[in-house]
N, C-alpha and C positions, 0 to 999 in steps of 0.2 A: 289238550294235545294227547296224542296215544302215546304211551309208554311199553319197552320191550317188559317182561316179565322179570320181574328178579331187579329189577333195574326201578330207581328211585327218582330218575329225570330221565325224558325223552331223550331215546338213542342220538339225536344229531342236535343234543343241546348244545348251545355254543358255536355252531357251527354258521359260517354263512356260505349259502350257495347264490349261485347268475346261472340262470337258467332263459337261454335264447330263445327267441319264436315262443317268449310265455305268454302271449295273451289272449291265447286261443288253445282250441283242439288238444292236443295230446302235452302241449306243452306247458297249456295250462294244469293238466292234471301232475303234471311232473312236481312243477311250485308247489302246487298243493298240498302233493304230501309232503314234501321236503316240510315245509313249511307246518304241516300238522306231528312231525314227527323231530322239528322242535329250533329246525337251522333259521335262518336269518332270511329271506329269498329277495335276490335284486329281480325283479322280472324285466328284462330287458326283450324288446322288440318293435318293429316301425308301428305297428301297432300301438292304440292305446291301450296301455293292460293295466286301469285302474279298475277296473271289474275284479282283477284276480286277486290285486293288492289287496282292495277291500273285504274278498271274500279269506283273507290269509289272515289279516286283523281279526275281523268279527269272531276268528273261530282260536285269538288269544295269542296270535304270530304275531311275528315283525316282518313287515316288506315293505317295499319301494319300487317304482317304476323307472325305468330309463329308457328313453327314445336312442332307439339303438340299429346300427345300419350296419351291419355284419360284413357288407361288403367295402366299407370304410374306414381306414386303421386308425384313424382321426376319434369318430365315433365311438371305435370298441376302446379305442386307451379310456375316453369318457368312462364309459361302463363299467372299468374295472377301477378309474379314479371315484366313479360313483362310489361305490362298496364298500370301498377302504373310507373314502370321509365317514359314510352312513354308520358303517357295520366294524370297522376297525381291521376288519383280515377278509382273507378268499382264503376258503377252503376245498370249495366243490365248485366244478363248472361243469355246466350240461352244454352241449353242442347239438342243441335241437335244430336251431334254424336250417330253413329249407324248402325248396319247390316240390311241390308234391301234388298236396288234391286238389290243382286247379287242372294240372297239366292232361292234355288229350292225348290218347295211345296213338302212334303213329309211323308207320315203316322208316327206317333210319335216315332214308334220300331225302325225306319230307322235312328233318329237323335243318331248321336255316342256322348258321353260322352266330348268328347274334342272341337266339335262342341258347346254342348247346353255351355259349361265352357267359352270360346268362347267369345260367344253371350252374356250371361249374364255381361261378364265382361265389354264388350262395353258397350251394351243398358242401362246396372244398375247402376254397379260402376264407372262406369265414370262420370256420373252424381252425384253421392256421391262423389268423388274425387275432380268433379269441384265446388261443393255448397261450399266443405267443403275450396276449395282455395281462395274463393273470400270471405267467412264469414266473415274474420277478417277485412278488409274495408270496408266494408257494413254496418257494425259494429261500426266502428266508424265514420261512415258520418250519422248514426242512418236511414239509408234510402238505399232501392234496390231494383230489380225486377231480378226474376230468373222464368221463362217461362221453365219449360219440356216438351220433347216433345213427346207425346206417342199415339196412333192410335188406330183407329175406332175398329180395331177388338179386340181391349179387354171390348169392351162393348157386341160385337158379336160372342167373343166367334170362330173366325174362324178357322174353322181346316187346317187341313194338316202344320200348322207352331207354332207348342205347343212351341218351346220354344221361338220363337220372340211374339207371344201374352202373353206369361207369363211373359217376360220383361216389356211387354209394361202394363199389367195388375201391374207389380211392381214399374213403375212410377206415375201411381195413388195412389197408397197406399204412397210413398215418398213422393210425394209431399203434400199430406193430413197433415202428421206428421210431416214434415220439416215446414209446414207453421203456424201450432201450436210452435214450438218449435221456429222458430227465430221472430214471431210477436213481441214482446216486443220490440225486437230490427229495429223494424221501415222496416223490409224487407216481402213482397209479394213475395208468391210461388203458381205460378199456372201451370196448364196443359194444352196446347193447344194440340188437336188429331185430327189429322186431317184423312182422309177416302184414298182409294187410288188414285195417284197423278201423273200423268205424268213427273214425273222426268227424266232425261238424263237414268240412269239406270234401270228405269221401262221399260221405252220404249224402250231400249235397252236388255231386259230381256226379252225371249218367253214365260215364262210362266205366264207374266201378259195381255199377247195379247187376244187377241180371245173371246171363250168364258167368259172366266174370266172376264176381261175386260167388254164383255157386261151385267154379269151379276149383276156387281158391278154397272154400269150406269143406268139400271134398278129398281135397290134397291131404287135410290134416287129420291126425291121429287122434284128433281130441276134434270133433268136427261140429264146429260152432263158427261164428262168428265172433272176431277179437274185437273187445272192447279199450280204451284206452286205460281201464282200472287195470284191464291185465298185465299192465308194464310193469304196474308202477312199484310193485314187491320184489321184484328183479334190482331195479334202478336202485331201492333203497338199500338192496345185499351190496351194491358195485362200490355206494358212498361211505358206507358204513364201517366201522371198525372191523365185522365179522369177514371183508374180503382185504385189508390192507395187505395177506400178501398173495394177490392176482395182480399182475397188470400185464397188458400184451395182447387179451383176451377177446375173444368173439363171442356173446350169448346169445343166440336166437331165440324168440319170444312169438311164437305164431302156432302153437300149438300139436307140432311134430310137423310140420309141413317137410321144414328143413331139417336133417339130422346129422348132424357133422361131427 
């Protein structure tokens, strides 16, 4: 496991995080570090994520898998009664889950009603689902960190996908209000957003290739193509002791596209 400098145990020794939509793409690389940098990680997702599990032991971690339905409040109390039997506390919760790189760009008329209901219920309430399963340990350890996660185009405004930037525009506003309302109780709520990202289903998805693609690379100030390692140094400053007092916060992570 990596350790900070100066420091004699891995920064998030002790710690356990649930980190949603982990058994894949960017979610996967989230666990990962969490998990290399020393916390406890539930991978929770409908997904099976005994791939990440194992790759989180092998390399000297502890984790566990939970079949996890973000859209089901049934399910996510499981997930965070997972944690607690496994791991004894919640300390970190990532609010990764979400529709994204499957989805086709598409003028607003086009998105049908059971879609946008969909989409909402993933990208929004599931993240409401998840704050609201782990509150009550959080709550009584008077300490927590709950990272959502929400994307560059709802500072941009990008069209062709009104109801995943309207989500992701509704995780800012969440997490604004959620971080007023559990501050007392000793818990940080922030936003990391990151810009578009080479994930297994971007890149597997035509219509993030091409022009698209170059004209998102062009946008940015640092103009490359985002990888999913690029999050993950951000994600780890949001959990960490070095930001305990941020919450309320927006970081964009896309390479100066967005600068707020």
């Amino acid at each position: 496991m990596e350790t900070d400098p100066g420091r004699t145990e891995p920064v998030l020794s002790g710690k356990v995080a649930i980190v949603t939509g982990a058994a894949q793409g960017i979610g996967a690389e989230y666990a990962l570090m969490l998990g290399a940098h020393g916390a406890a990680v539930l991978v929770a997702d409908v997904l099976d994520g005994g791939d990440v599990v194992a790759r989180i032991r092998a390399a000297g971690g502890r984790a566990q898998y939970q079949h996890t339905d973000v859209t089901d409040a049934a399910s996510v109390e499981a997930m965070a009664q997972a944690a607690l039997q496994s791991f004894g506390r919640i300390d970190i919760l990532i609010n990764n889950a979400a529709l994204f790189g499957h989805l086709t760009p598409k003028p607003f008329e086009q998105i049908d009603s059971h879609e946008w209901d969909h989409l909402m219920a993933v990208n929004v309430r599931g993240a409401f689902e998840c704050a609201k399963a782990v509150l009550p340990a959080m709550r009584r350890q008077r300490y927590g960190k709950i990272v959502n996660i929400a994307s560059g185009t709802a500072f941009k405004g990008t069209p062709m996908l009104l109801h995943y930037v309207t989500s992701k525009g509704a995780i800012l506003s969440l997490t604004r209000a959620l971080a007023r309302e559990v501050g007392v109780h000793g818990i940080r709520v922030n936003t990391l957003a990151p810009g578009l990202t080479r994930s297994a289903n971007v890149i597997d998805n035509p219509a993030w290739q091409g022009k698209v693609s170059e004209n998102n690379v062009a946008s940015r100030a640092i103009q490359r193509d985002a990888l999913p390692q690029d999050l993950t140094g951000t994600l780890l400053y949001l959990v960490s002791p070095a930001s305990d007092f941020v919450t309320g916060q927006a970081l964009v992570v896309d390479g100066g596209s967005v600068m707020h």
